[in-house]
N, CA, C and O atoms as CSV, one atom per row, in Angstrom:
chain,resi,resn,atom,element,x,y,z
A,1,UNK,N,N,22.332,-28.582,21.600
A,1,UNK,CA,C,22.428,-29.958,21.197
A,1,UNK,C,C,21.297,-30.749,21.864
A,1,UNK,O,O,21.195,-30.609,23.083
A,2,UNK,N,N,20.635,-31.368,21.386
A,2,UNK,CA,C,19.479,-32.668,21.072
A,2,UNK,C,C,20.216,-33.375,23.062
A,2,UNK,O,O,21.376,-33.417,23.471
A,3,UNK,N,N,18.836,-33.807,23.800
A,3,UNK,CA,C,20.004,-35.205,24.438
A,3,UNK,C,C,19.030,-35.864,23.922
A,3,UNK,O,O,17.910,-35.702,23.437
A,4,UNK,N,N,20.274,-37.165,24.328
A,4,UNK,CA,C,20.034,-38.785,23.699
A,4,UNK,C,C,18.747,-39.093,23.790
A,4,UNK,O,O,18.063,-38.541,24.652
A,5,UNK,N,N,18.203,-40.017,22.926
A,5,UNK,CA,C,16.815,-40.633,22.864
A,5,UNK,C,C,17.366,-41.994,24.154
A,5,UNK,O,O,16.575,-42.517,24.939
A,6,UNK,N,N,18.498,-42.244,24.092
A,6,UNK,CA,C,18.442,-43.102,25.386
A,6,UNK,C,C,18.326,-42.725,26.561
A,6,UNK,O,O,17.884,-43.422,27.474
A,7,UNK,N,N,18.769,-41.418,26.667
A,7,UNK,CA,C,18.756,-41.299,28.120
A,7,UNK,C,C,17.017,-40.845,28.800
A,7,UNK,O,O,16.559,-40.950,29.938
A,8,UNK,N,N,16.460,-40.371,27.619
A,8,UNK,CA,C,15.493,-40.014,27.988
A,8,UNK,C,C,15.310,-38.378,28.240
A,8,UNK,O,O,16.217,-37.554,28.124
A,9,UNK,N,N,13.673,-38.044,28.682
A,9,UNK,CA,C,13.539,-36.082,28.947
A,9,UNK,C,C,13.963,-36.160,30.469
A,9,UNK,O,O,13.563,-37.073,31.191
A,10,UNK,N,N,14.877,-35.052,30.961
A,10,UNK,CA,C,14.842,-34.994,32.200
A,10,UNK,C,C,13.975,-34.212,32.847
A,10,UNK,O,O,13.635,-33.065,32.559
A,11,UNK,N,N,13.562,-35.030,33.921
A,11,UNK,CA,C,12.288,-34.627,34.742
A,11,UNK,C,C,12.884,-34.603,36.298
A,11,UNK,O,O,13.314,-35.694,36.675
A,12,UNK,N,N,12.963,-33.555,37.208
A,12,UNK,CA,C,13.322,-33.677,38.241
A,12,UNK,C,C,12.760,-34.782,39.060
A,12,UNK,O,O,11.593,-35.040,38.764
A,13,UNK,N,N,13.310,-35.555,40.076
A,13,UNK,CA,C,12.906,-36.622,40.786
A,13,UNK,C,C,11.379,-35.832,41.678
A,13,UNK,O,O,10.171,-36.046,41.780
A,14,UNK,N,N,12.194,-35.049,42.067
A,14,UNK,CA,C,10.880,-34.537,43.505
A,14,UNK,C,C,9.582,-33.953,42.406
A,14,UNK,O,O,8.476,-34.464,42.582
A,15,UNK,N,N,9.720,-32.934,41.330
A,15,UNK,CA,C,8.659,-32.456,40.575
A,15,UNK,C,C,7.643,-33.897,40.197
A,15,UNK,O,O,6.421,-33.869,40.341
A,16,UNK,N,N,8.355,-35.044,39.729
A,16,UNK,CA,C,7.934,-35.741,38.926
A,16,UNK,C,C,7.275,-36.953,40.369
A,16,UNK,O,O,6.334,-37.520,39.813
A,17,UNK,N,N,7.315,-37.196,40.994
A,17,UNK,CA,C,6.809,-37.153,42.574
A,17,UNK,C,C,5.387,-36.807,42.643
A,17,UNK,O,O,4.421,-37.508,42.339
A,18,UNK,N,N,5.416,-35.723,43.049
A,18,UNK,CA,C,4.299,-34.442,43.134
A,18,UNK,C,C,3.582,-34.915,42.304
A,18,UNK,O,O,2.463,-35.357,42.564
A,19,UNK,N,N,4.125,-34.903,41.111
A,19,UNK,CA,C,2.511,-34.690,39.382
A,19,UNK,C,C,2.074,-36.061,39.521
A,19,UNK,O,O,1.018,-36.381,38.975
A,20,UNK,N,N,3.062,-37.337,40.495
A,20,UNK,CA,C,2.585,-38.775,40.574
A,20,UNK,C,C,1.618,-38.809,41.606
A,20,UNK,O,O,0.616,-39.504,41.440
A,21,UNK,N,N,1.798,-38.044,42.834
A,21,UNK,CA,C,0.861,-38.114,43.622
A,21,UNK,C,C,0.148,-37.520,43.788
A,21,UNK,O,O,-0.516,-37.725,44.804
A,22,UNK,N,N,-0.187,-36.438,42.950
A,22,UNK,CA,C,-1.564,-35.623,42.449
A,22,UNK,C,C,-1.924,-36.066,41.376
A,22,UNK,O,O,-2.735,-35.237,40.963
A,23,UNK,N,N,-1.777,-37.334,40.224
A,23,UNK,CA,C,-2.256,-38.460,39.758
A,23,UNK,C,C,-3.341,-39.285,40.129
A,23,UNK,O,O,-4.494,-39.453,39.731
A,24,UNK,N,N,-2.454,-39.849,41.212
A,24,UNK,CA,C,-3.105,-40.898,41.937
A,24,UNK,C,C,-4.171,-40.279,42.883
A,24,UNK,O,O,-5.206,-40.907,43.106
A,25,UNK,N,N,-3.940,-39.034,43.457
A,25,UNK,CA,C,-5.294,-38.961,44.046
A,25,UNK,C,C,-6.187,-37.788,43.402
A,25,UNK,O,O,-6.914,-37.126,44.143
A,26,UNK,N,N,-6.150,-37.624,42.519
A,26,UNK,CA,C,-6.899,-37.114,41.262
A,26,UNK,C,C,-7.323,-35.828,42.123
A,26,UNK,O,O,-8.433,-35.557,42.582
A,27,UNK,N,N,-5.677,-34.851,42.241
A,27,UNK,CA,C,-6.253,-33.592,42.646
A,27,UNK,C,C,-5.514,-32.564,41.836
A,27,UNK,O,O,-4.390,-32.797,41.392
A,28,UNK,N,N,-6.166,-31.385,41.637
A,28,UNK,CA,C,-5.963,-30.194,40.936
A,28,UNK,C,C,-5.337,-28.947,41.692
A,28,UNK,O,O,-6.024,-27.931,41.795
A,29,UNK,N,N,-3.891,-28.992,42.293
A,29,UNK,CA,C,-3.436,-27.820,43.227
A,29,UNK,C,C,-2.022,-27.372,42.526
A,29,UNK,O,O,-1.251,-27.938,41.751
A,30,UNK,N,N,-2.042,-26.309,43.055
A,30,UNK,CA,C,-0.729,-25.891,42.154
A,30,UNK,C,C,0.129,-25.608,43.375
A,30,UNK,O,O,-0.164,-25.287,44.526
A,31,UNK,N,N,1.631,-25.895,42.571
A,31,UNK,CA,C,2.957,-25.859,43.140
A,31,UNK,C,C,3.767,-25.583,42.929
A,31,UNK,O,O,4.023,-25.666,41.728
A,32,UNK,N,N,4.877,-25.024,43.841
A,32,UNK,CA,C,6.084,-24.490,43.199
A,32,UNK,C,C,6.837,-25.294,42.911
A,32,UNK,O,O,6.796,-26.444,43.347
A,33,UNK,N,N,7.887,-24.752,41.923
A,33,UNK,CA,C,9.205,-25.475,41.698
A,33,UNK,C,C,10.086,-24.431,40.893
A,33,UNK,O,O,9.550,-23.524,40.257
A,34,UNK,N,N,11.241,-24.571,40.939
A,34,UNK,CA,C,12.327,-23.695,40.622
A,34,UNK,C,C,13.096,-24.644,39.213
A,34,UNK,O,O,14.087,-24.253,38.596
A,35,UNK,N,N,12.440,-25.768,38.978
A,35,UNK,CA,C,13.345,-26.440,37.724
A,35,UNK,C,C,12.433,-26.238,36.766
A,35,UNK,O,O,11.372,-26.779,36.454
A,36,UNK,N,N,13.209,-25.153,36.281
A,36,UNK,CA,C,12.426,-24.340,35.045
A,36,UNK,C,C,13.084,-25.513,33.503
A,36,UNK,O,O,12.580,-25.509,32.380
A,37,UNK,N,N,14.703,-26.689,34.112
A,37,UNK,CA,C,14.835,-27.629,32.826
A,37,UNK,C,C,14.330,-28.786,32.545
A,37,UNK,O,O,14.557,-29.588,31.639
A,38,UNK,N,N,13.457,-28.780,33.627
A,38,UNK,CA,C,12.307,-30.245,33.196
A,38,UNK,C,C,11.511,-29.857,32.585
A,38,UNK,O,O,10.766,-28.887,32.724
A,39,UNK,N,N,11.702,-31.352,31.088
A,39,UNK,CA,C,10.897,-31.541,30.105
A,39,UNK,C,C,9.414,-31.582,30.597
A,39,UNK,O,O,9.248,-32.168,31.666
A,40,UNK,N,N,8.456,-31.124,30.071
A,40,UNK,CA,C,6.541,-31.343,30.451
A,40,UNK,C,C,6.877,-33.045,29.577
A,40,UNK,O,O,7.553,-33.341,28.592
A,41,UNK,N,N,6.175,-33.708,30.360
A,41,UNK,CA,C,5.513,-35.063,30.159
A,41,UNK,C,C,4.243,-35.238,29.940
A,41,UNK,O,O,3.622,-34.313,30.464
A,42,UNK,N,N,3.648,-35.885,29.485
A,42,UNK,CA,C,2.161,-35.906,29.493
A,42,UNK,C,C,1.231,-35.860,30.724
A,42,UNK,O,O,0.068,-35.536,30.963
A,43,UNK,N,N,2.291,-36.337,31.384
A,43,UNK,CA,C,1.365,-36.458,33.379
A,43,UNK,C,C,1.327,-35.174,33.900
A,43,UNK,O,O,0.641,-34.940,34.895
A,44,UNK,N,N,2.121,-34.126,33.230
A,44,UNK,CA,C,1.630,-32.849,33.243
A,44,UNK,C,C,0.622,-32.262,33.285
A,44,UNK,O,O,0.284,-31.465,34.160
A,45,UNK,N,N,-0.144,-32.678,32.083
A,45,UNK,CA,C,-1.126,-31.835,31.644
A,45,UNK,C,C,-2.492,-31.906,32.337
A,45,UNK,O,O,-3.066,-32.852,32.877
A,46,UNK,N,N,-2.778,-30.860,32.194
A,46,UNK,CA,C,-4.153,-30.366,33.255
A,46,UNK,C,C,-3.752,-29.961,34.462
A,46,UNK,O,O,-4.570,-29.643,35.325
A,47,UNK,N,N,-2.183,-29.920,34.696
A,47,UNK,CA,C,-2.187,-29.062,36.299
A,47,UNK,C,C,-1.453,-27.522,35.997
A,47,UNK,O,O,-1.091,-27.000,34.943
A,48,UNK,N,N,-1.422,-27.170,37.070
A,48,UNK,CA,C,-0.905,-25.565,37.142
A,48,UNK,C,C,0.580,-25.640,38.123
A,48,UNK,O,O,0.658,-25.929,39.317
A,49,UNK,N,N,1.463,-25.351,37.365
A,49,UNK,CA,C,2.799,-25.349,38.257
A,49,UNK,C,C,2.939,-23.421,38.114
A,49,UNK,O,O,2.701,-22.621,37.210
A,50,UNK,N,N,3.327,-23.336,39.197
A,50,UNK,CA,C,3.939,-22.531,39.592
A,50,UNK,C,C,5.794,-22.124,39.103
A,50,UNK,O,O,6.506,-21.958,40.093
A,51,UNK,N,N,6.183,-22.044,38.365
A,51,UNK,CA,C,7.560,-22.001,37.681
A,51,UNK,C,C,8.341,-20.559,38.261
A,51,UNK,O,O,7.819,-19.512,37.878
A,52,UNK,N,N,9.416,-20.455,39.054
A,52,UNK,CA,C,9.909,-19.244,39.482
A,52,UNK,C,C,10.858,-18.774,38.427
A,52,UNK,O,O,11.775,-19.552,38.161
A,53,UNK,N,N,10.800,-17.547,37.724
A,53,UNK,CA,C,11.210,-16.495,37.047
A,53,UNK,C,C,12.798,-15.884,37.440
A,53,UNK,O,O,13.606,-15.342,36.686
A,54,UNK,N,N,12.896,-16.148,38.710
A,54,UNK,CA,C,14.321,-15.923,38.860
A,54,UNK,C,C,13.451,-14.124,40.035
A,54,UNK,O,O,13.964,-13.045,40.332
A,55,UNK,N,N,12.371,-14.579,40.251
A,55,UNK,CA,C,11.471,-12.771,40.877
A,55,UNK,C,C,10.489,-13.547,41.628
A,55,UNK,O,O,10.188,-12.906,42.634
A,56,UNK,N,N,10.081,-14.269,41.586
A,56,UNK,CA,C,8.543,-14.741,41.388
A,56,UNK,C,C,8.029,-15.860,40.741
A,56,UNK,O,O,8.475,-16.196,39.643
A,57,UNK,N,N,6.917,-16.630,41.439
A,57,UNK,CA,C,6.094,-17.428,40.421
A,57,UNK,C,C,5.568,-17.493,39.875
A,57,UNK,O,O,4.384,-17.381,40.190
A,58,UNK,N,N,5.939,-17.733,38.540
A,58,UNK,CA,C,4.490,-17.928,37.312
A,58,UNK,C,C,3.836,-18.741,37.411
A,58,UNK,O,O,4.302,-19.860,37.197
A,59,UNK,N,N,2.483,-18.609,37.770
A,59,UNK,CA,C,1.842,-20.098,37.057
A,59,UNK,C,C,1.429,-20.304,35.548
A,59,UNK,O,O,0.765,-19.653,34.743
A,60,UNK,N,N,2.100,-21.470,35.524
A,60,UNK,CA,C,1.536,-22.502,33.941
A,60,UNK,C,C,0.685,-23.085,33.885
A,60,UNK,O,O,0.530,-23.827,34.855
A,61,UNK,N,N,-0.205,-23.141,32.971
A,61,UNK,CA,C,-1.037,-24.243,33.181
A,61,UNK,C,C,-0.400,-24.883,31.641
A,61,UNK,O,O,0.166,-24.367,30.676
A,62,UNK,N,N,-0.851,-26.339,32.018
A,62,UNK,CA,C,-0.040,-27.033,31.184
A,62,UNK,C,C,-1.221,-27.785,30.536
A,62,UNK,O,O,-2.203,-28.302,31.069
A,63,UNK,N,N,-0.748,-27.680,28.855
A,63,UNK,CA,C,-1.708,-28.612,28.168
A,63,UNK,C,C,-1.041,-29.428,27.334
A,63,UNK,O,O,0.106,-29.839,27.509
A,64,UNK,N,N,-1.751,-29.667,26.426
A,64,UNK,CA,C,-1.108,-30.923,25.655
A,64,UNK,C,C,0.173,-30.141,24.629
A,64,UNK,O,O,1.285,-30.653,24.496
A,65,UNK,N,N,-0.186,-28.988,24.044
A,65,UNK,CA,C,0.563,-28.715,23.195
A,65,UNK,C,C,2.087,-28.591,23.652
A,65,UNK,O,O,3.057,-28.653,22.896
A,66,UNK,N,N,2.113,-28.396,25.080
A,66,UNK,CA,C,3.395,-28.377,25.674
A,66,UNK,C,C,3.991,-29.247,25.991
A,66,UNK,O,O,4.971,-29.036,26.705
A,67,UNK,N,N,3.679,-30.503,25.622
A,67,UNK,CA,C,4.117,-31.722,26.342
A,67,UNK,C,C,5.631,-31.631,25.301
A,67,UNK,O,O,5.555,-31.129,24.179
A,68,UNK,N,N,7.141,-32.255,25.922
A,68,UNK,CA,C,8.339,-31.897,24.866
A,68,UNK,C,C,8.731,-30.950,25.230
A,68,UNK,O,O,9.958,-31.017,25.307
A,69,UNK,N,N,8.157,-29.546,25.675
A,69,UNK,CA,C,8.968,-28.164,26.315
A,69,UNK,C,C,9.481,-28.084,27.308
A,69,UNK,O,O,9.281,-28.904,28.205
A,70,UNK,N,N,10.166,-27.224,27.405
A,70,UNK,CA,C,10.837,-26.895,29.089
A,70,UNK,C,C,9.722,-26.423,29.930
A,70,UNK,O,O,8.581,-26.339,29.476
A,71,UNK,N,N,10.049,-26.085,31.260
A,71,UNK,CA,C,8.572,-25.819,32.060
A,71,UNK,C,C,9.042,-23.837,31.911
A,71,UNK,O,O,8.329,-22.834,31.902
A,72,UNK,N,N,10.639,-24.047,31.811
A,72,UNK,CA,C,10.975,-22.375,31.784
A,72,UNK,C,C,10.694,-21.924,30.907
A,72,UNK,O,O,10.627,-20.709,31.096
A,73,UNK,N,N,10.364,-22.288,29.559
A,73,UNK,CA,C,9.962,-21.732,28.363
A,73,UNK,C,C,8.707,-20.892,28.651
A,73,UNK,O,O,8.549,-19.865,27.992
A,74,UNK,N,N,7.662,-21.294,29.722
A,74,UNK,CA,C,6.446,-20.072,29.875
A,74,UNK,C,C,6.760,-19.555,30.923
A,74,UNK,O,O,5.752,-19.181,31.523
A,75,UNK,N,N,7.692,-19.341,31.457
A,75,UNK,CA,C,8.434,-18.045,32.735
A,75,UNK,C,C,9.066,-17.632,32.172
A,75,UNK,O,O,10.174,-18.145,32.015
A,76,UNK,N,N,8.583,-16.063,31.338
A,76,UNK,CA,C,9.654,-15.266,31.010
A,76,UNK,C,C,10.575,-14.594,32.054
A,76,UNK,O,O,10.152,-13.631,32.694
A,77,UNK,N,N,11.877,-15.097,32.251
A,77,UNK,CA,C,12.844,-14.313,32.761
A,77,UNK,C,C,13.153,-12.840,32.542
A,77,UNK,O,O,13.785,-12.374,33.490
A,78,UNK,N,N,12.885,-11.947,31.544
A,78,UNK,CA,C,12.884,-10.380,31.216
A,78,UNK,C,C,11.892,-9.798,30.886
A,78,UNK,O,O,11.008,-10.354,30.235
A,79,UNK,N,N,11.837,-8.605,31.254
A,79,UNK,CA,C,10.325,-8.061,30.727
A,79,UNK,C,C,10.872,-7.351,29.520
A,79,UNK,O,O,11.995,-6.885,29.711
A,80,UNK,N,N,10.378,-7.158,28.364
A,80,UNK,CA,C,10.680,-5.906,27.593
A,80,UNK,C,C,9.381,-4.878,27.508
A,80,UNK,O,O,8.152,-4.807,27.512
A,81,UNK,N,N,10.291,-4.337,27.448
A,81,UNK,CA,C,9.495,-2.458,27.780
A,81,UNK,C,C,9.202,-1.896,26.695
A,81,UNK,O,O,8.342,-1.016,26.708
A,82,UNK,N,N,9.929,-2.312,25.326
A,82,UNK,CA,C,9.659,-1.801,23.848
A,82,UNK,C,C,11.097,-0.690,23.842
A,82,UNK,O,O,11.889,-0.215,24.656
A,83,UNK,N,N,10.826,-0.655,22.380
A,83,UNK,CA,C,11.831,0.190,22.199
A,83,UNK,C,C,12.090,1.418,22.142
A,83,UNK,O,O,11.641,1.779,21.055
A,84,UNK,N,N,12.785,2.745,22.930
A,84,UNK,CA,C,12.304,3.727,23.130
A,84,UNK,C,C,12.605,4.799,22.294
A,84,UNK,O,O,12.783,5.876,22.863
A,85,UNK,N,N,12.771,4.747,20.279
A,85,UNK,CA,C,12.564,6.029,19.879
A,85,UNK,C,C,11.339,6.352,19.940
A,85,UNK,O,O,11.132,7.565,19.970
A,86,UNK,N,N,10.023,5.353,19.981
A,86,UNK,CA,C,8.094,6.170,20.006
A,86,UNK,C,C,8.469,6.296,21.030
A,86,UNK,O,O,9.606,6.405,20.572
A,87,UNK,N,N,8.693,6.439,22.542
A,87,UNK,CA,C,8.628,6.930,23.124
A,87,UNK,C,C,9.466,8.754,23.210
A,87,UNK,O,O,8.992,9.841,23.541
A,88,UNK,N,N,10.725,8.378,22.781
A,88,UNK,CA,C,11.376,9.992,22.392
A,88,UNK,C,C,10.443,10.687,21.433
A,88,UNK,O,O,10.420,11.875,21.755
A,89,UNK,N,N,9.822,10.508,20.607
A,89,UNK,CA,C,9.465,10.564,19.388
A,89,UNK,C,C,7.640,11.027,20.029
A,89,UNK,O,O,7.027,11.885,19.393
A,90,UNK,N,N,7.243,10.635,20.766
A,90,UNK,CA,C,6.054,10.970,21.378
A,90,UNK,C,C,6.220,11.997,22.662
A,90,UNK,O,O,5.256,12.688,22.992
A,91,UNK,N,N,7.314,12.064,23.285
A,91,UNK,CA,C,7.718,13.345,24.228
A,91,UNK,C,C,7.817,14.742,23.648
A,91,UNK,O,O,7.477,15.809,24.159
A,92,UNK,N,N,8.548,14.411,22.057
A,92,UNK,CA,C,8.786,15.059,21.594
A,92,UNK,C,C,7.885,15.677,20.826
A,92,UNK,O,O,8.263,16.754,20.366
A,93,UNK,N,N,6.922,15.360,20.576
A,93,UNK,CA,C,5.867,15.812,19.951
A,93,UNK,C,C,5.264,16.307,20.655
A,93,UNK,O,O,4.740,17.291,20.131
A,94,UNK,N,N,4.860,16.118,22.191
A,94,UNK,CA,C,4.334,16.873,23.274
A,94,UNK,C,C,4.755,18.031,23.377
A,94,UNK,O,O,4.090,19.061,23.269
A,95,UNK,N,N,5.837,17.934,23.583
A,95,UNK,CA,C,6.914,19.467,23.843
A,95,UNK,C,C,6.713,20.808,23.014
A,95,UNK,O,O,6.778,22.024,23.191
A,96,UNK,N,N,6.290,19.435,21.505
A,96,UNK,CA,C,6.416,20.854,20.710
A,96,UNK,C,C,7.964,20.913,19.905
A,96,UNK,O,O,8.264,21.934,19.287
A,97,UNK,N,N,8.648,20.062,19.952
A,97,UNK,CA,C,10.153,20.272,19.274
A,97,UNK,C,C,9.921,18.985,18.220
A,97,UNK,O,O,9.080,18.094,18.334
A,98,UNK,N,N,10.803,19.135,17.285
A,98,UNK,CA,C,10.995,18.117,16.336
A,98,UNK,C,C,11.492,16.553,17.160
A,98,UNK,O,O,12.092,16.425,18.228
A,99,UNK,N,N,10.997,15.517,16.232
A,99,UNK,CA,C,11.158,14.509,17.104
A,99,UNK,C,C,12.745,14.045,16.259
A,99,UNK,O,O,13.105,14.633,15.239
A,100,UNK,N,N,13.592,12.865,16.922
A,100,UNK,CA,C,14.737,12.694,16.862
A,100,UNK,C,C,14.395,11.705,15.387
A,100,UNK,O,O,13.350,11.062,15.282
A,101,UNK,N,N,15.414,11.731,14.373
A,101,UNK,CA,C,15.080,10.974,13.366
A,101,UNK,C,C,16.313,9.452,13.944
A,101,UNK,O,O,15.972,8.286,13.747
A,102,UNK,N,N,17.609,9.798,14.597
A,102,UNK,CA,C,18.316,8.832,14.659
A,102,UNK,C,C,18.294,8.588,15.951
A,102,UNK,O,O,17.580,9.502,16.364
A,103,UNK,N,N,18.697,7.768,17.140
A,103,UNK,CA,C,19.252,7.409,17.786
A,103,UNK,C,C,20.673,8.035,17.955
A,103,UNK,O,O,21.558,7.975,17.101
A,104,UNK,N,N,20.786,8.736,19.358
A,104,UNK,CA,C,22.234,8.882,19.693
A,104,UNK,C,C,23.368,7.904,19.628
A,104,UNK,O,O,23.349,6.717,19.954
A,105,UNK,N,N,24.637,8.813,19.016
A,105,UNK,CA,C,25.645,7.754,19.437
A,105,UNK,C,C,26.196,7.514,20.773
A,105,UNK,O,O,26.036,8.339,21.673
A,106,UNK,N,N,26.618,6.795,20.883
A,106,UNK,CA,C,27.022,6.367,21.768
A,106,UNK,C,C,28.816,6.853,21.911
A,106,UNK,O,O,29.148,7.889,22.487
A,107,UNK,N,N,29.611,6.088,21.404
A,107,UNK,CA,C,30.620,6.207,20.867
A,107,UNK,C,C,31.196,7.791,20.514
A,107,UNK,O,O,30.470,8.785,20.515
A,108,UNK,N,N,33.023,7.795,20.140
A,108,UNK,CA,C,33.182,8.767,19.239
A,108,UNK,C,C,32.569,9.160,17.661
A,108,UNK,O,O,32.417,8.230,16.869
A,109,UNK,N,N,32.266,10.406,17.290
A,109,UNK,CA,C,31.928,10.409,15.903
A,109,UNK,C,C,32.840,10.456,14.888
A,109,UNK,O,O,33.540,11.467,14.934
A,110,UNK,N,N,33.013,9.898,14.215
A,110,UNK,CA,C,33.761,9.634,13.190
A,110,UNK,C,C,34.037,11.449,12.648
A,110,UNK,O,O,33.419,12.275,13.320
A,111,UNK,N,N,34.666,11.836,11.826
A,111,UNK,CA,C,35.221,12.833,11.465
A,111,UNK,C,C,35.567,12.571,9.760
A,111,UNK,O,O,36.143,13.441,9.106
């Protein structure tokens, strides 16, 4: 769900601080922060935040097109690895044996 056009984007107090006083003294350093649900504002753009992943910090660099997004939207939280029948399917071809056409079940087999 949308929030209100009254209440406004929420921007953490302390983040929104920081991007004011690296504003005002017109400097370019990057920083952490862990509020991956603050909206990017325009006073964003042109710096590099540091956004923690729930592992680690990503840095963002923030431009215009992001202004409206979350800052967590470019910290991916999961890696994906891909999906592993090419990988069965490429072992298996190494080996020398036919490669698997289905995926194992998991479950009982039906009868």
């Amino acid at each position: 769900m949308a929030r209100s056009v009254k209440k406004g984007p929420f921007v953490e107090a302390s983040l929104l601080k920081k991007i004011e006083t690296l504003n005002a003294s017109n400097e370019k350093r990057v920083f952490k922060t862990w509020s991956r649900g603050s909206t990017i504002t325009p006073d964003f753009v042109g710096h590099t935040i540091a956004v923690h992943n729930g592992n680690k910090f990503v840095p963002v660099y923030v431009s215009e097109n992001m202004v409206g997004h979350k800052l967590g939207e470019f910290a991916p939280t999961r890696l994906f690895r891909g999906h592993t029948m090419k990988v069965a399917a490429d072992k298996a071809a190494e080996a020398g044996a036919p490669a698997p056409t289905e995926a194992p079940r998991k479950g009982p087999q039906k009868k």
